[in-house]
Structure formats: C-alpha cells, structure tokens
N, C-alpha and C positions, 0 to 999 in steps of 0.2 A: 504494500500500500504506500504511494506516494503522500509527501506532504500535498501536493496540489489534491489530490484528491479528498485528506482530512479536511480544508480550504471548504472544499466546494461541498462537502457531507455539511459540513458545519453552518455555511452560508443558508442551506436549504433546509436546515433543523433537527438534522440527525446527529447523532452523538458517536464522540469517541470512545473506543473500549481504552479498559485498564492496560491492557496492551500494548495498546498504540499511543496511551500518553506517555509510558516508560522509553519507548524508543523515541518518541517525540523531545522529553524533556531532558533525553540522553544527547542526541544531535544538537541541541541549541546549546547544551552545556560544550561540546566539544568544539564547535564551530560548525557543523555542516548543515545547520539549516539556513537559507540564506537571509539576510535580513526582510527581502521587499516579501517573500512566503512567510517570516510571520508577522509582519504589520498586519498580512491580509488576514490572518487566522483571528490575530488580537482584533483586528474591528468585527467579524465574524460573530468570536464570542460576544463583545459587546452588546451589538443587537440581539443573537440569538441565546443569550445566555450558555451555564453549565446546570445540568442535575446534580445533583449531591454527590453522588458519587464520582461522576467525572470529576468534582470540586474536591474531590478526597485523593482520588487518582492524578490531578495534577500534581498538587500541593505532596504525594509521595514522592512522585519522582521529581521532586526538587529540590525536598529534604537529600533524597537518595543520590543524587547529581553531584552531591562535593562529601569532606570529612564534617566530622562533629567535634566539636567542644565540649570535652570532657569532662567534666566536673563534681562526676557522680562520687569521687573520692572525698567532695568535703564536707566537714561535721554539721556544715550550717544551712540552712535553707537560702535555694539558690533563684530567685526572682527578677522577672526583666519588667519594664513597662514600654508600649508601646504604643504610639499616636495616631491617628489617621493621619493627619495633617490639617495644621492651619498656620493663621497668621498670627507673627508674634509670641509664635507656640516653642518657649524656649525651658520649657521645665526641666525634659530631661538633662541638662545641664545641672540643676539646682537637684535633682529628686536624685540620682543614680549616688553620689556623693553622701546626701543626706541620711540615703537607707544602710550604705556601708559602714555609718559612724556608728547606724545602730545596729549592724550585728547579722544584717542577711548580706549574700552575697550577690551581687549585680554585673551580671556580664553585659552592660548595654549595650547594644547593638544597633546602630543606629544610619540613618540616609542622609542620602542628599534630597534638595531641590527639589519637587515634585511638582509641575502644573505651578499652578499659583502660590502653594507654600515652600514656606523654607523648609533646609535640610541643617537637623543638627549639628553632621561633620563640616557643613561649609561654614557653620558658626564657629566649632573649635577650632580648625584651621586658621581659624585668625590671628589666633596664638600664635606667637613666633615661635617656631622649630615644635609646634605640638602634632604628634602622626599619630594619625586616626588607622592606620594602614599600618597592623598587627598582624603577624601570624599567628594561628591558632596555638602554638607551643607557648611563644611569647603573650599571649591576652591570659591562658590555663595559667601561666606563671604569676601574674599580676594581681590573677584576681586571687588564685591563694596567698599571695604574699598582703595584697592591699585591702583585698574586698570588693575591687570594682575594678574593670577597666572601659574605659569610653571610645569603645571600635566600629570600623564601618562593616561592609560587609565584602571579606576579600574573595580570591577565586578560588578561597579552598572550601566558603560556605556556601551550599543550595547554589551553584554559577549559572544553574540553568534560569534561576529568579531573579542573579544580577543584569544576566542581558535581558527578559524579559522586562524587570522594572524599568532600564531605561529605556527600553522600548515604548512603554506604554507612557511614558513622559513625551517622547516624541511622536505618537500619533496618537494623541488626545484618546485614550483610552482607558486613561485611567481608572473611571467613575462606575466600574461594575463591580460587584459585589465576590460574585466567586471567582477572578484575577486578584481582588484585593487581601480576601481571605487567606486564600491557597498561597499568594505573596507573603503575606505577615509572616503566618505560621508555620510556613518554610523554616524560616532564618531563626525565628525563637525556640521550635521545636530541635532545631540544630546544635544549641544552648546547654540540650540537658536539663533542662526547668524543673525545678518543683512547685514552682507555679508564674502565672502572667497574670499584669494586672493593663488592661486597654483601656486607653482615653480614648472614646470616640467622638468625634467633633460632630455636631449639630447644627442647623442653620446657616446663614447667607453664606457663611467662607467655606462651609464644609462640602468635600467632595462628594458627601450623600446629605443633601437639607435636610431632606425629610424624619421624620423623628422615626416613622414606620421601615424606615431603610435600615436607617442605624441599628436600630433594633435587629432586624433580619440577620446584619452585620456579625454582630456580636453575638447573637445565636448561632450562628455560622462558623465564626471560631471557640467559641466554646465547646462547640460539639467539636471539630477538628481537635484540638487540644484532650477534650474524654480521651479519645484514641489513643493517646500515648500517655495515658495517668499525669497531664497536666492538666490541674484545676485551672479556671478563668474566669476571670469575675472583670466586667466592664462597666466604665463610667461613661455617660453619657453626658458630654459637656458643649455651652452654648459656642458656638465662633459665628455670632450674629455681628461681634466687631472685635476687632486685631486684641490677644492676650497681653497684656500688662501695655507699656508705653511703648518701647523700643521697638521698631522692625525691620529687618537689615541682617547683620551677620556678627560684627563687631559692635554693634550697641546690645544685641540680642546679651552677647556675652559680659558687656560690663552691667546689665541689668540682671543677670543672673547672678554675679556676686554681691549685689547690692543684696539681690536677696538670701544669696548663704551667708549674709553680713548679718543678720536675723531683720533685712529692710527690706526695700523692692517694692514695688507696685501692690495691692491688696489682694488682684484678683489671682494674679499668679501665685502668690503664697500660699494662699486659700486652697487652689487648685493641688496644689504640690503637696500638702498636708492628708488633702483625700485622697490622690491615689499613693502615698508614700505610705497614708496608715495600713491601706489595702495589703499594701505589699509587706509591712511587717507578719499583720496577721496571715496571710497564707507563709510569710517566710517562716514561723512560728518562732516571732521574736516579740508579740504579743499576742495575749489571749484574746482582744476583742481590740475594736476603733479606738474608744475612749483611750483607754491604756497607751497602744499605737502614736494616736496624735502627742499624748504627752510626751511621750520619747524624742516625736520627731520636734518638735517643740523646744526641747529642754539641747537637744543637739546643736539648735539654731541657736540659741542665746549664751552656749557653753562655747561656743568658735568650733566644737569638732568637725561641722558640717563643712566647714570652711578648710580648716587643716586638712580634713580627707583629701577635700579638692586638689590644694596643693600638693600632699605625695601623688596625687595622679597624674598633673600636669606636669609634675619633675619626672614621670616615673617612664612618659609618653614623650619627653623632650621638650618641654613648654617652659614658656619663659615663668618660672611662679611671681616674679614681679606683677605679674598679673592680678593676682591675689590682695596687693596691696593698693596697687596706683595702675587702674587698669586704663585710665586714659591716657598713661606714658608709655604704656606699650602695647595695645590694639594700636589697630591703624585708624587713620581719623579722617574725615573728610576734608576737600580744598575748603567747600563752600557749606554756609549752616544761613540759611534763611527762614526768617517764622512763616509762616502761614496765618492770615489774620481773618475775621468774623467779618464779611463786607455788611454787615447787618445786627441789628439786635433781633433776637430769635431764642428757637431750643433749637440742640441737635436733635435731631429723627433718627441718622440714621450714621454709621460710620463702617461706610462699607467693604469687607475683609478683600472682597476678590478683586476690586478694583486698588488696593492696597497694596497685594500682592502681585499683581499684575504694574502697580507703577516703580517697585524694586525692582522688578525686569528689567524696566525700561534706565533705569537708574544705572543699570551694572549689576544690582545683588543679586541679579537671578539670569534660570539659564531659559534661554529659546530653542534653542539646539543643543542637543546633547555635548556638543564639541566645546560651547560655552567658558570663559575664562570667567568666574565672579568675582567682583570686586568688593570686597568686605568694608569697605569703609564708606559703603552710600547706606545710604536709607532713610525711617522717618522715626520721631518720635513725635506719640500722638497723644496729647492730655486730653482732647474733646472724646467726651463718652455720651450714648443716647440717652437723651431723658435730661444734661445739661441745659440750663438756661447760662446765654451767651450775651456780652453788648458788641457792637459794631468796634475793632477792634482788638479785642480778646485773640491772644495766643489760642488756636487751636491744636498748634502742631509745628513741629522743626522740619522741613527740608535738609536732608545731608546729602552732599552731590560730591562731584569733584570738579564739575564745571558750569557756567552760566548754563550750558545745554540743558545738564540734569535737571537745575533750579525750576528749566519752563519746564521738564519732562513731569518734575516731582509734583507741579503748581497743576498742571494738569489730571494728574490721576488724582490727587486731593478733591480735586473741583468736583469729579465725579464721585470721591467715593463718602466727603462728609457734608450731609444733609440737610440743611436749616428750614425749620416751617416758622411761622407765627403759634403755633400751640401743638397739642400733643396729636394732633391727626385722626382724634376719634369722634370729635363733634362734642364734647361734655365739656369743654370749658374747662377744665382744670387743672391743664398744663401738662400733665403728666406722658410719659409716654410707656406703651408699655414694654417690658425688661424681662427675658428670659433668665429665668433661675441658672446661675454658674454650671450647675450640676441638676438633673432632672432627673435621671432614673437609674438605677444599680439593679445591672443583667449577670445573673451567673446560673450555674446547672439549678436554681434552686426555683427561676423564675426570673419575671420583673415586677424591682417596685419602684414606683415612681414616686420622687422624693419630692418633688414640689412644679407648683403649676406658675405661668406666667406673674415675677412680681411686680408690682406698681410702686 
C-alpha cells in the first residue's frame, strides 16, 4: 500500500489500519515519506478526522518511532505538565522549577512556536548559552541529579511527531483534535510519567474555543494516557486574552522570574499554583490541593523556587545572571513605544490571536518553519477586559527593533485591543463579562466544572 493511496483512502473517509500507521509513522521518522505526501494526508485528517483507534494507532507509532526517557529508576514521582498553546502562556518556565523545589520530579519537555503561540524553548533560548537540545542520557542525568531538566524534543524522542509537529505548523493544520492528542502524548508518554497534568486553553487564542472541544481534548488524552498506567487530570483554562503582561520571548522570561521572585503578574501565579498543586498530588508529594498549594507557596517566598531555576540554567549553560538582573542579560529591544487609549472607554476585548499573530510580524514568531526569531521584540500588555480607560492611558508597550516593527506592532494592537463606551450587553452597568481563569477539572473521574462566567 502506497502513501498516495493512504492520501486518497483518507480524503474519501476510510480509515487507516494499525498496520499501516506503524509503517507510516516509521517512514516519516526515517525520512522517506516525502514532505508535499504528508501535508496532503495532514489536511486529509483535518477535514476527515481519526476514530479512536486510528488516534491510538498513530500516537503508538510515534511513541515507538524514537528511544524513551528512562526514569523509572527514581524514588520520586515523576510529573510533566503540558499546554495547548497560547498567548503569553509562559508558566512552564515558573511551574517545572517550582515542582522540583518540592520534591517531584519534572522532565519538561517542551516546543517551539506553534500557529499563533509561542514556544517555551524559543523563550529559554534567550538565555545566553542556555541548550534546550539535550540528549536523553544527559536530561536522565539532570533530572536525577537536579529534579528537572527544561528540554525540547530531540531526534531520539517520538521523531516521527517532530517532523509531523512542524508540519502541521506549516500547513495550518494544527486545530484537530486526534493530530493534537496523539502529538502531546507521544512525547510525555516517552517520559516515563507517573503522571501528567494538561493546561488546556479555552477561548478566543485557543487553538480549540470551544469549551465542548477542549473537553473532547482532554478526554482524548486521558484515555491515551489509561493505556500506559499514566493518570491525567486537565485544566481547562481561559486565553480569551494574552496570560500575564509580557508576550515575546525575552520578556516572557524576565516575567517568569518576577514571578519565581514570589511576584509577577496575578493571573499567571494563580495559574501556576493550580496546575503545580495538581502535579504534586499525582506526584505524591501531597495528599490533597490545599496541602499542595501551600508547599508551592511557601517554595515561592522561601527563594527555593528561584535557586532551583538557577542550578538548571547553570546546569543547561545559561547565563544565571539571569536570575538576578534579567534585563542585563536577555536581549532587549532597539525600540519601546507605549500604545495609548485614542478615547475614554472600557476595554471589551484584548484579543490573543491577533496578538500572536503581530509577534510574527515583529520577528518573535515563525511563518515558515525555516524562521530565524528574534527574542527581543514583542508587547507588554497592562489593558485587561472589563478595564475602564481615559483617552491616553498606557494600554501596552511596543518592543520592536525598528521604526518598521513600531507601525507592525501599532497595527496588530489596533486590531487586537477593543474599546466600547460600556460593557456591550445593553444593562448599563459597565461591566463586561470575564471568563473564570480556570472553569472545569477533567480527569478518569469525570468533569467538574469549577465556575461559570465572572462579572
């Protein structure tokens, strides 16, 4: 059976056997399937979707496709957490560190760039001399020396998911559900997990809005996950607008030790506290949340959260000056322009995709896979929905590196933050309404939904 024939079986709505996705996801690991055959198979699936077991069947043979990450030899519970993707979305920086101070083990494994959001490793990469691009001997080594190591994904994990992920970055295919799945839980199943804990993004930036996707989503890897006795419990989190202020590469990162400084933005803290307690308790480094937050908590104001960080950025080649005066050594942009309120109003709306979509246009993001980013452009955004503004008011910083960027930056702004005269519902009362940070916690148990639209 030819790939063109898979191609055209798929096009027309028939399904691949278990079979034929092992030789399949064997050929792309090696090189011989060519690229423009699987762009076509990737929009294929897209429109036609996978059944579950095709979704079981890829996601094996991609686990299967590289080596594993060993780690079944240590005493400690061994936990990743992993993102969909959004804007601004810079936790795991702040979380993988955080969890190591208390006591589980975090092999984070983590991307680039996707679509519209950024990618963890182009944020650490801004570090001078920090290498995200570990061998599996060397990350086994680190994490039982340190507790964490903060890696991408090289060609010895799942290779057949690394060429496919950036495949599906460059022919807009990201947004389906069992390519996303069978992706994740490739790379974390590779891991060795004794458990995973998923941020799943919601709303306007998220690569699935819908709340009934996400859901599916997260169903979808939970059950992948059963399969190999890793528990998974997901959070379902808003990105109706860009997480904390900073979005870029090199601000992402000086706003993530602001907040292992025990500071930072509120929302990102917040965020980092819920899934980091998650991940204690399946790490069984607490009995329940409550207990959990306090740890991660008492870690944040005791500096350990922070020192972690620092043996990891020495341990990976980073400058730890980082740690202390991180604006002397990120890179920093030519140009910083405010963004100003041409009106008295409320924000409505501060919208992620056009956000992410004007870091493209900036430098901090990639078009093409071939892409060089530039870590020292981006925005920082104080305007939040549901703000009342005067004509004037900082809404947000421009960082470019030249006049170019400043109109590129002034443009995507334009379109992405909102001003009405009131809150848009006809009630006069100013308000706008505000989705809950976190709405519903999905695991083998069920879903509960934690809270409804707040005001």
């Amino acid at each position: 059976m030819t790939l063109r024939d898979l191609i055209e079986r798929k096009r027309d709505g028939g399904r691949i056997s278990d079979e034929e996705w092992r030789a399949l996801t064997r050929d792309i690991a090696t090189g011989q399937a060519p690229d423009y055959q699987i762009s076509a198979l990737l929009m294929a699936i897209f429109f036609r979707g996978l059944d579950d077991d095709e979704t079981v069947a890829l996601m094996e043979g991609m686990l299967r496709s590289g080596r594993l990450l060993d780690l079944s030899h240590l005493p400690m519970g061994r936990v990743d957490k992993h993102s969909t993707g959004g804007v601004g979305d810079k936790v795991s920086i702040v979380l993988a560190p955080l969890v190591a101070a208390c006591g589980v083990a975090v092999p984070m494994m983590s991307g680039r760039g996707l679509g519209h959001t950024g990618g963890t490793l182009d944020k650490l990469e801004t570090i001078p001399g920090f290498d995200t691009r570990l061998t599996l001997d060397r990350a086994a080594a680190q994490v039982e020396r340190l507790g964490c190591a903060l890696i991408g994904q090289t060609g010895e994990i799942a290779p057949a998911d690394k060429k496919l992920y950036a495949m599906r970055d460059a022919t807009a295919t990201v947004e389906a559900i069992p390519l996303i799945a069978a992706s994740i839980m490739s790379k974390k199943l590779a891991e060795s997990l004794t458990g995973l804990v998923l941020d799943v993004k919601t709303g306007a930036g998220a690569f699935l809005p819908n709340i009934t996707d996400s859901i599916r989503l997260a169903q979808t890897m939970i059950a992948l996950g059963a399969r190999h006795a890793c528990p998974v419990v997901a959070l379902l989190t808003n990105m109706d607008a860009p997480l904390g202020e900073a979005c870029g590469n090199a601000n992402e990162v000086e706003e993530s030790i602001a907040a292992l400084r025990n500071g930072g933005p509120a929302d990102l803290r917040e965020l980092t506290l819920r899934l980091g307690a998650e991940m204690l308790v399946l790490g069984g480094a607490a009995s329940g949340l409550p207990e959990a937050r306090a740890r991660l908590e008492a870690a944040l104001a005791s500096g350990a959260a922070l020192e972690k960080f620092r043996e990891i950025v020495i341990a990976q080649g980073g400058d730890p000056r980082v740690c202390d005066t991180p604006h002397l050594v990120l890179p920093q942009p030519a140009c910083r322009e405010p963004y100003l309120a041409t009106r008295d109003g409320r924000v409505t709306a501060v919208e992620p995709r056009a956000v992410g979509r004007g870091i493209t246009a900036l430098g901090g993001g990639r078009a093409s896979m071939e892409d060089v980013v530039d870590g020292s452009v981006g925005f920082r955004i104080t305007a939040r929905p549901g703000q009342a503004v005067r004509a004037g008011d900082s809404l947000a910083v421009i960082e470019a590196r030249n006049s170019a960027g400043v109109a590129a930056g002034r443009a995507a702004l334009d379109l992405a933050i909102r001003l009405g005269d009131g809150d848009g519902d006809g009630d006069g009362d100013g308000a706008v309404p505000v989705r809950p940070l976190v709405s519903h916690r999905v695991s083998a148990a069920g879903v509960e939904e934690i809270g409804q639209y707040d005001r």
